[in-house]
C-alpha positions as CSV (number, residue, x, y, z in Angstrom):
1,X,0.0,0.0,0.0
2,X,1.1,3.6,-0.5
3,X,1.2,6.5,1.8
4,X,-2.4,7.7,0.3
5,X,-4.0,4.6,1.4
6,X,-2.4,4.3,5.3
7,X,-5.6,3.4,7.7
8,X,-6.9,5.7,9.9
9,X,-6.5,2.8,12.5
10,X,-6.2,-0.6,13.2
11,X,-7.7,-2.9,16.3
12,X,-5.2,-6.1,16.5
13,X,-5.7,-9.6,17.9
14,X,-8.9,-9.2,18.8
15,X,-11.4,-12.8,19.2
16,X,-13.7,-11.1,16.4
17,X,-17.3,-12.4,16.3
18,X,-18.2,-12.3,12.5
19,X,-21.5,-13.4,11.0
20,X,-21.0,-17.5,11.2
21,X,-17.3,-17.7,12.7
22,X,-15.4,-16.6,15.7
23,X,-11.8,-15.5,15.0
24,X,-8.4,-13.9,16.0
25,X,-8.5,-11.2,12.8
26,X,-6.9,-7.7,12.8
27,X,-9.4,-4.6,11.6
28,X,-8.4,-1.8,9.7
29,X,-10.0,1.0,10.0
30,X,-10.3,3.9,7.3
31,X,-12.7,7.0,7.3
32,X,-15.4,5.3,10.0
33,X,-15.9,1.9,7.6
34,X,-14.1,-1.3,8.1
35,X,-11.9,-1.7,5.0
36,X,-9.6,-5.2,5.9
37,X,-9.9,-7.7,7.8
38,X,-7.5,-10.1,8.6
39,X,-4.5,-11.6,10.1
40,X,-1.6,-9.5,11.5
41,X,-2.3,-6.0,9.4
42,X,0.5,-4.1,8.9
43,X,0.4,-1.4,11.8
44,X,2.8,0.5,10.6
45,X,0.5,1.0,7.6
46,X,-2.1,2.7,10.6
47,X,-2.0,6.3,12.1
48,X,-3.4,4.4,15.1
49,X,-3.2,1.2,16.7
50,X,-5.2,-0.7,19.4
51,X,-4.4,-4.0,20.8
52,X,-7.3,-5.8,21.5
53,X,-5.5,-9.2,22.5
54,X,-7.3,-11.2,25.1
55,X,-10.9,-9.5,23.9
56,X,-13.4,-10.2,22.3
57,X,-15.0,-7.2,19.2
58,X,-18.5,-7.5,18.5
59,X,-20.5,-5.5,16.1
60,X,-22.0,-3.1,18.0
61,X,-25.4,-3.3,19.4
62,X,-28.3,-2.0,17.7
63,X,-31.0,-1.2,20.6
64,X,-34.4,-0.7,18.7
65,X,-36.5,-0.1,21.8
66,X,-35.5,2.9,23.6
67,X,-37.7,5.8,25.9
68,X,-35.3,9.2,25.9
69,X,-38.4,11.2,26.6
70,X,-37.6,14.5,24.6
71,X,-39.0,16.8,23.8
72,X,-40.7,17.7,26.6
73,X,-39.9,15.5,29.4
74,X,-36.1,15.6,29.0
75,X,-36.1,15.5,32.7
76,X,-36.5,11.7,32.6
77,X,-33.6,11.1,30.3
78,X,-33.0,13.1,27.6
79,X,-30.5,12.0,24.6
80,X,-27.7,13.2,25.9
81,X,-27.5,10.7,29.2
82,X,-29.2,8.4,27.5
83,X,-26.9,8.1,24.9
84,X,-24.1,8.4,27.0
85,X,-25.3,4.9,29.1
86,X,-25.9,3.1,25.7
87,X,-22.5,4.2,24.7
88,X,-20.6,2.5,28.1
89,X,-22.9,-0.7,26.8
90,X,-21.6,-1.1,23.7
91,X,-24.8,0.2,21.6
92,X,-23.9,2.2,18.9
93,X,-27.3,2.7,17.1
94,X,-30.5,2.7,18.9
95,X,-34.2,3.7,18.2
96,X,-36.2,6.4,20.1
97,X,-39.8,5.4,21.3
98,X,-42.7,8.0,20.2
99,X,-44.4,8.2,24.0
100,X,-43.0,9.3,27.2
101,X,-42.3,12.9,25.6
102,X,-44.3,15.6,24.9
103,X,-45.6,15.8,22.1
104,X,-45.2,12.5,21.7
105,X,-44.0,11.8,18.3
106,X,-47.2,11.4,15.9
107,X,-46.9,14.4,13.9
108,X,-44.1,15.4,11.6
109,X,-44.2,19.0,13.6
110,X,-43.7,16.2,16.5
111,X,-40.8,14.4,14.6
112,X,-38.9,17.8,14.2
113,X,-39.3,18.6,17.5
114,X,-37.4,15.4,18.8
115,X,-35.1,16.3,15.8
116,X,-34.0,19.5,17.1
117,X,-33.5,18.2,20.3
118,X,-31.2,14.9,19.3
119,X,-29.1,17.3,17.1
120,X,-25.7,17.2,18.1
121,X,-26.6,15.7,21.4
122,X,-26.1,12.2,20.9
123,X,-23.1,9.7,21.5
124,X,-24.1,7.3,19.0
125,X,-26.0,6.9,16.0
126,X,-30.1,6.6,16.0
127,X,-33.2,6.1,14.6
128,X,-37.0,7.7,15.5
129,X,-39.9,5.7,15.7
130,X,-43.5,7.0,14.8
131,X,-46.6,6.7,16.7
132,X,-50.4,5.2,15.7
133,X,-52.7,6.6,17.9
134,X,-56.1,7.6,17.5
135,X,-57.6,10.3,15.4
136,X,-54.2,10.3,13.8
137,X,-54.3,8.1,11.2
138,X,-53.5,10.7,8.0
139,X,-50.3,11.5,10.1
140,X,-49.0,7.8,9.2
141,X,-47.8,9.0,5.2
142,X,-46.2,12.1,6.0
143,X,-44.4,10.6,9.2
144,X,-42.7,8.0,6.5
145,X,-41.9,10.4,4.5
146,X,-40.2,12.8,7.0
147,X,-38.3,9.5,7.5
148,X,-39.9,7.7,10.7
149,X,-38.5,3.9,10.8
150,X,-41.6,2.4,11.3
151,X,-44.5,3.2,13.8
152,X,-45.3,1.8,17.0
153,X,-48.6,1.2,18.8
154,X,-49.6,0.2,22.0
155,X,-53.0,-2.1,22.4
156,X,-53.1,-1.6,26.1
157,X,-52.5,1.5,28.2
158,X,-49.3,3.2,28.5
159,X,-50.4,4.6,32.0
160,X,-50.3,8.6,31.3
161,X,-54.1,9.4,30.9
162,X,-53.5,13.3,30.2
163,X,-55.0,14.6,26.6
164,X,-51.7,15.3,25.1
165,X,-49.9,12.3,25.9
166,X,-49.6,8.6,24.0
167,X,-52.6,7.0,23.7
168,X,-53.4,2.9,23.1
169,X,-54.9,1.7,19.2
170,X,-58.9,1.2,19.4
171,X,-59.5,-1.7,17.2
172,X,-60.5,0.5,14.0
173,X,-57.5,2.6,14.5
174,X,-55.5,-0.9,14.8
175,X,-57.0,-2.3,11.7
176,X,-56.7,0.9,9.2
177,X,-53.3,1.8,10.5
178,X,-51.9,-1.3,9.4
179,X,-53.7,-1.1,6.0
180,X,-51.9,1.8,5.9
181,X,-48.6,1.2,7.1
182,X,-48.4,-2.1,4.8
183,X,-49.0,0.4,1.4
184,X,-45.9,2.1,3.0
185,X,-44.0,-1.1,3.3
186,X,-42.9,0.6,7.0
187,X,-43.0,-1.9,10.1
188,X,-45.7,-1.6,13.0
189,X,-44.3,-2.2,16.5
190,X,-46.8,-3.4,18.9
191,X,-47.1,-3.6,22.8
192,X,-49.3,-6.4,23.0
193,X,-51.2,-6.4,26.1
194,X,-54.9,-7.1,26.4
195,X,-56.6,-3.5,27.8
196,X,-59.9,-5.1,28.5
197,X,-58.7,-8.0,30.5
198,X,-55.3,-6.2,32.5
199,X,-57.9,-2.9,33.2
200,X,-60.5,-5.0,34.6
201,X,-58.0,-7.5,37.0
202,X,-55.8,-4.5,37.9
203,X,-59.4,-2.9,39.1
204,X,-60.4,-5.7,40.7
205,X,-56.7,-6.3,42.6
206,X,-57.3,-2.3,44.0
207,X,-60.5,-3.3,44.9
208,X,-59.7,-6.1,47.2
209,X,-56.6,-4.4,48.6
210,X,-54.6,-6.3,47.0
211,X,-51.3,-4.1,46.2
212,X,-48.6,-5.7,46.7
213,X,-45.8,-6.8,43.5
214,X,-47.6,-10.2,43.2
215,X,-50.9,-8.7,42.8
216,X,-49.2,-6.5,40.1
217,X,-47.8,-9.6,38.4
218,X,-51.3,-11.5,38.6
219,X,-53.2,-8.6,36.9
220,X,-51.2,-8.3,33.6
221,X,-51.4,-12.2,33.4
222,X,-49.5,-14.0,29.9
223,X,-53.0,-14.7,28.8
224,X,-53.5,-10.7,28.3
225,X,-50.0,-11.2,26.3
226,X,-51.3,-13.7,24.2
227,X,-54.9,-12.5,23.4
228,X,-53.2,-9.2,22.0
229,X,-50.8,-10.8,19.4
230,X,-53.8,-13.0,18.4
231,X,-55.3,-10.6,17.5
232,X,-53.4,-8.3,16.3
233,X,-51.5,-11.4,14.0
234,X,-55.6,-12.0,12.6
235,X,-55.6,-8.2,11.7
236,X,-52.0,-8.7,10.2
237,X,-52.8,-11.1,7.8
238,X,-56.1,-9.2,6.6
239,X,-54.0,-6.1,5.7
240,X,-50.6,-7.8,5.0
241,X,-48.8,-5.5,7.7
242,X,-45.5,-6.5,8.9
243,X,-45.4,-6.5,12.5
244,X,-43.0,-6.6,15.5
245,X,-43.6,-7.7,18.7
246,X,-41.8,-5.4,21.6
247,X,-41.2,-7.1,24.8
248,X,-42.5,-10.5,24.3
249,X,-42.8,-11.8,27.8
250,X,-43.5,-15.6,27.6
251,X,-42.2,-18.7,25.4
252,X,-45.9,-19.1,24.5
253,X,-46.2,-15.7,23.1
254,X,-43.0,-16.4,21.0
255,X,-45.0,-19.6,19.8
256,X,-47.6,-17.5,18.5
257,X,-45.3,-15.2,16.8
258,X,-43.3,-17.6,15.2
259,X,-46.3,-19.8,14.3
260,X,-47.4,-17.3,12.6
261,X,-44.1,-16.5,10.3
262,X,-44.2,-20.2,9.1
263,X,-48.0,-19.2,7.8
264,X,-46.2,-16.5,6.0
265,X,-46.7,-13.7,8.2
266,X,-44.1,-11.0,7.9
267,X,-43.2,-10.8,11.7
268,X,-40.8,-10.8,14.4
269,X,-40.3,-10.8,18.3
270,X,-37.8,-9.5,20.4
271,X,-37.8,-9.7,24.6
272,X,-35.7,-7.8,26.7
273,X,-32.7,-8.5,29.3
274,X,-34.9,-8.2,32.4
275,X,-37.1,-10.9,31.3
276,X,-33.7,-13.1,30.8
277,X,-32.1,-12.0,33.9
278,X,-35.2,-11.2,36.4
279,X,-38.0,-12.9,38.0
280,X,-40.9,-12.1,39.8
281,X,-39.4,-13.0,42.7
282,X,-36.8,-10.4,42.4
283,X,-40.1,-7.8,42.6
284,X,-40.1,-8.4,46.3
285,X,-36.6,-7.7,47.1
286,X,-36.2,-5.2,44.3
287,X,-39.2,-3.4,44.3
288,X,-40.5,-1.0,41.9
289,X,-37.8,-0.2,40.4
290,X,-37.8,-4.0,38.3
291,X,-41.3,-2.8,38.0
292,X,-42.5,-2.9,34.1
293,X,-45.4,-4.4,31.6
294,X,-45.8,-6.9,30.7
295,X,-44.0,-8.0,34.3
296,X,-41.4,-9.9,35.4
297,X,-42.9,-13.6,35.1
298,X,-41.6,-16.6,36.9
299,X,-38.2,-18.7,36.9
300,X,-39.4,-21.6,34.9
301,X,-40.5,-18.9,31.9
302,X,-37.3,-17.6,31.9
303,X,-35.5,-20.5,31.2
304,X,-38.3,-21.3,28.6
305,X,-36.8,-17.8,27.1
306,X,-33.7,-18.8,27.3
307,X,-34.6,-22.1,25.0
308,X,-36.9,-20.1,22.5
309,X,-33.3,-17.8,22.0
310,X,-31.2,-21.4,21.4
311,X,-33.6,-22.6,19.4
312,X,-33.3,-19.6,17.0
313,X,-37.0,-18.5,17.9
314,X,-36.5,-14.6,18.9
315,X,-34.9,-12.3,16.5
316,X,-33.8,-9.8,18.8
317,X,-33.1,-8.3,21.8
318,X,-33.6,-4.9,23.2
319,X,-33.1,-2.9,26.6
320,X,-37.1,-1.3,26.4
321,X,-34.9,1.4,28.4
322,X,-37.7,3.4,30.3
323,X,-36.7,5.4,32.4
324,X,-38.2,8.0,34.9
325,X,-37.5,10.0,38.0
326,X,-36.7,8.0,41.1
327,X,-39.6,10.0,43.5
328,X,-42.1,8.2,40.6
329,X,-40.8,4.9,41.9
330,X,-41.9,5.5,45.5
331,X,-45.5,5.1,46.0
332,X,-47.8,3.7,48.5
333,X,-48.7,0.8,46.8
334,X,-47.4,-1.1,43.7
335,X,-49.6,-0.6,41.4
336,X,-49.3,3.5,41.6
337,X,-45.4,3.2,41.1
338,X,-44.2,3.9,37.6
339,X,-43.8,1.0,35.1
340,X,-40.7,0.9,33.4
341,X,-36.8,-0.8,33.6
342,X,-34.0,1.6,33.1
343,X,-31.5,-0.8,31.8
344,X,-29.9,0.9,28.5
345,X,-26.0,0.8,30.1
346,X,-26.9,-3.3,31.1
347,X,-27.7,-5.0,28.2
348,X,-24.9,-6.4,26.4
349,X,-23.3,-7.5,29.3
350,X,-26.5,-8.9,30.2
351,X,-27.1,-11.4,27.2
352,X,-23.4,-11.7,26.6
353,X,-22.2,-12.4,30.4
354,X,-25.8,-15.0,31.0
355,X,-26.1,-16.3,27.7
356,X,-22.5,-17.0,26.5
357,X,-20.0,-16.7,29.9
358,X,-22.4,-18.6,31.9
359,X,-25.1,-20.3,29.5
360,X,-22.1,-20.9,26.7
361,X,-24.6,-20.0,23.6
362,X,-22.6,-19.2,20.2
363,X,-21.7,-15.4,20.3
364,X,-22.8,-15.3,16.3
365,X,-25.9,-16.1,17.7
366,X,-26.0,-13.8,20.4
367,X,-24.4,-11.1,18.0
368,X,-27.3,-12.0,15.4
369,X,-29.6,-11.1,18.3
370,X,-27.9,-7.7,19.8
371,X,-27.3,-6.3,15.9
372,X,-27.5,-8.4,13.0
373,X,-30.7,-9.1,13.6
374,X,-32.5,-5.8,14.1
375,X,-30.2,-4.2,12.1
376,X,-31.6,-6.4,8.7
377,X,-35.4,-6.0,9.9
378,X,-35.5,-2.1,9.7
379,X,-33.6,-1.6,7.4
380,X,-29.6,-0.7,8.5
381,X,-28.2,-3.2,6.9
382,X,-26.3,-1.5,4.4
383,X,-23.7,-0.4,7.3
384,X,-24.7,-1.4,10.5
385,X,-25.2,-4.8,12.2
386,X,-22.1,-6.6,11.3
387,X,-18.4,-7.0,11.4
388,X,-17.1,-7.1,7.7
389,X,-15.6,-5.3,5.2
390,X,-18.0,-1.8,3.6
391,X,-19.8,-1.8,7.2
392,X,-19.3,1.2,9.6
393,X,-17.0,0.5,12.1
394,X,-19.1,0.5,14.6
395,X,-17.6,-1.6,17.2
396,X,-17.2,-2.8,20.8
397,X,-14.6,-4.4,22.9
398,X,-15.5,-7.4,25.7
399,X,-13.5,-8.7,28.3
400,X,-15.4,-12.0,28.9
401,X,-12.7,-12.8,31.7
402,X,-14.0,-9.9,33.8
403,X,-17.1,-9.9,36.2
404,X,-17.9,-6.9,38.2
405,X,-20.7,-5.9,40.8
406,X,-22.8,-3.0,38.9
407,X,-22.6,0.0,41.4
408,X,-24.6,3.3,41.0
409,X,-21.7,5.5,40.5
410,X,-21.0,3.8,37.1
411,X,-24.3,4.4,35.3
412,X,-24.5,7.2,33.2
413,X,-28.1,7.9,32.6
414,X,-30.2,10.9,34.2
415,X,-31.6,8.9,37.4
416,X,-29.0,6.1,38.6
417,X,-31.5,3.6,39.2
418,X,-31.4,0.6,38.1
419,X,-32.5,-3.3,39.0
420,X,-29.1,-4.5,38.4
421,X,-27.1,-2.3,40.7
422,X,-25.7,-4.8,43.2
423,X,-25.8,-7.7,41.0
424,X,-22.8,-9.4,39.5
425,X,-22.5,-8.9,35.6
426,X,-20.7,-11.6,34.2
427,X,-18.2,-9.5,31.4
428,X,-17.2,-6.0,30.9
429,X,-18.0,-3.7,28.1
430,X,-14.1,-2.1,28.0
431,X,-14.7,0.2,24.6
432,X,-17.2,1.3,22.2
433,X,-16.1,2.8,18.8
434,X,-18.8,4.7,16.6
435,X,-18.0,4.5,12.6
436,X,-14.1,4.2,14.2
437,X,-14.0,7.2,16.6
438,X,-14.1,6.0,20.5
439,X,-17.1,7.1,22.1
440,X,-16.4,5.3,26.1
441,X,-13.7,3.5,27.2
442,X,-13.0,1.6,30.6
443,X,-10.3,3.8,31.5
444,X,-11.6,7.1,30.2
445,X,-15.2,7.4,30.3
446,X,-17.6,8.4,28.0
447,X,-15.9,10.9,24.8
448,X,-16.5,14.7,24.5
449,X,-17.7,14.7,21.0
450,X,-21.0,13.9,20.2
451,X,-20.6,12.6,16.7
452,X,-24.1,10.7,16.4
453,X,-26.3,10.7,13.1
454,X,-29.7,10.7,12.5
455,X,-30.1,7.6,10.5
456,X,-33.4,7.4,7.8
């Protein structure tokens, strides 16, 4: 090579995790894409070096369920912590949710907003989500083509009853929206919990004075889970909508799902780390703060997860980071306490440290999960997802020799709580490179520039 073509940088002897194969390989590095890969690169073809012996690169991980609450409510979140906690997890692209902010995001005027207040503010690349709501429906077009990556809807309530807030799909709204969105050939994200039957227990559980985390478990039962994607998968293949389930809670809901893809459906499921990590035992000794819906379910359906993800049955996994002011997780009883799991900062190390250090699943597999995998389902393909050669070097280093206990003082998001502070994570996220620039490391924290794109 000549002097004109010297990388920008190379990472050497890392234990690269590539699409099908695990291997020592050498990455060079030139103007944020990976152009070589291989064995022993010349570094003194490199303006930079980093030696990555002893750990293990991964593409990084593409997080496609995400709460940052701006506009409007910044002072849950906001991208700029929010970003910042994804970054120390290795996430390098996530997707913004359209509730918790204000407005929430069902109007282009809405989209801008959010916009203006990503811009410049963001450690690491991301996507927006639209919203279908009701009344709202001739929103959908315009949304897609101010660039939306799909829309999201919720079939039960998402708990904020004021007029300019979020509000659940009627079935009519359900139905036309996904005519709709199919013509667009966009994606609809669903939180699939039954309103009619979790309203009516979670009534009847106040009722009786029954408040406690069990009670909150028993009135958003797997039933409600199921009765949802039923019917939303029977309005699916009237329209020919693709759909994506958020946060599938239970191996039978996965059945469903996937039941439904070898009719021909066009849809996919992801869960989330708490469900993989978290049970609702935990509830009781955590308290609200592993609070979330669908909830925590028991031991045995966790490790019925844990074989659905094996057996190649979930196509992705994401944090469902929701977070929220600490003084809106105190409340007299459990069922007033705010829903919702700020994990963003947890999640790799999560899957990674419980489903390869301890479970020993493949890492391609648990790589195909993290990026590959939503990556190819809304459309990022092109340069995220993967480690190979055209793809942004988007990147993070693993030491999967190094457990920690997860202490408040690390997280980086807005409100350091979190139900993993305390518990032993079983690897360590030591560096996370956006299109080859270093955005956190272990040593050094999180970066000072804030070089992440808006990607359509």
């Amino acid at each position: 090579m000549g002097g004109q073509d010297k990388l920008d940088f190379i990472i050497k002897n890392g234990t690269v995790v590539l699409k099908n194969e695990v291997r020592v390989l050498d990455i060079g590095i030139k103007a944020g894409k990976i152009v070589q890969l291989g064995e022993e690169l010349d570094g003194g073809n490199a303006a930079a070096l980093q030696d990555a012996a002893g750990l293990t690169v991964m593409a990084g991980m593409i997080d496609v369920h995400v709460h940052l609450n701006e506009p409007g409510l910044g002072e849950w979140e906001g991208f700029e912590t929010g970003s910042a906690a994804l970054a120390a997890g290795g996430c390098t692209t996530y997707v913004d949710m359209p509730l918790n902010g204000i407005p929430p995001t069902v109007t282009v005027n809405a989209l801008e907003q959010k916009l203006a207040a990503a811009k410049d503010r963001s450690y690491v690349d991301y996507a927006i989500w639209g919203g279908l709501v009701p009344g709202k429906l001739h929103e959908l077009i315009p949304l897609h083509e101010a660039g939306v990556i799909g829309f999201k809807a919720f079939m039960s309530s998402p708990g904020d009853p004021s007029e300019d807030a979020f509000r659940e799909v009627d079935d009519y709204t359900l139905f036309e929206g996904m005519k709709i969105i199919a013509s667009l050939n966009k994606v609809l994200a669903l939180h699939a919990e039954s309103e009619p039957i979790v309203a009516k227990l979670g009534q009847a559980m106040r009722a009786e004075g029954r408040l406690a985390p069990a009670d909150y478990v028993a009135s958003r039962p797997i039933i409600a889970e199921l009765e949802a994607i039923n019917r939303a998968l029977f309005y699916a293949e009237q329209t020919g909508c693709a759909l994506h389930f958020v946060h599938i809670s239970s191996e039978a809901g996965i059945h469903l799902i996937t039941q439904a893809r070898g009719r021909g459906l066009n849809v996919t499921v992801e869960t989330c780390p708490h469900y993989l990590t978290l049970s609702a035992a935990d509830l009781d000794r955590k308290g609200a703060v592993a609070k979330c819906s669908p909830p925590l379910r028991d031991a045995s359906e966790r490790e019925k997860l844990w074989r659905a993800i094996a057996e190649g049955r979930v196509d992705m996994i994401s944090s469902d980071h929701s977070p929220c002011p600490a003084s809106m997780k105190e409340a007299d009883n459990f069922f007033d306490a705010w829903g919702g799991i700020a994990g963003a900062q947890s999640s790799m190390e999560l899957v990674i440290g419980e489903g390869h250090v301890k479970r020993g699943l493949p890492l391609t597999l648990l790589s195909e999960l993290l990026a590959a995998g939503p990556a190819r389902r809304f459309g990022l393909q092109a340069a995220k997802g993967e480690i190979r050669i055209g793809a942004d070097a988007d990147l993070v280093l693993i030491d999967l020799n190094k457990s920690y206990i997860l202490e408040e003082g690390q997280l980086y998001q807005r409100h350091k709580h979190s139900p993993y502070i305390g518990e032993e994570l079983h690897c360590k996220v030591t560096a996370t490179y956006l299109r080859g620039q270093k955005v956190y490391g272990e040593d050094t924290g999180i970066g000072e520039s804030k070089t992440g794109r808006w990607v359509r």
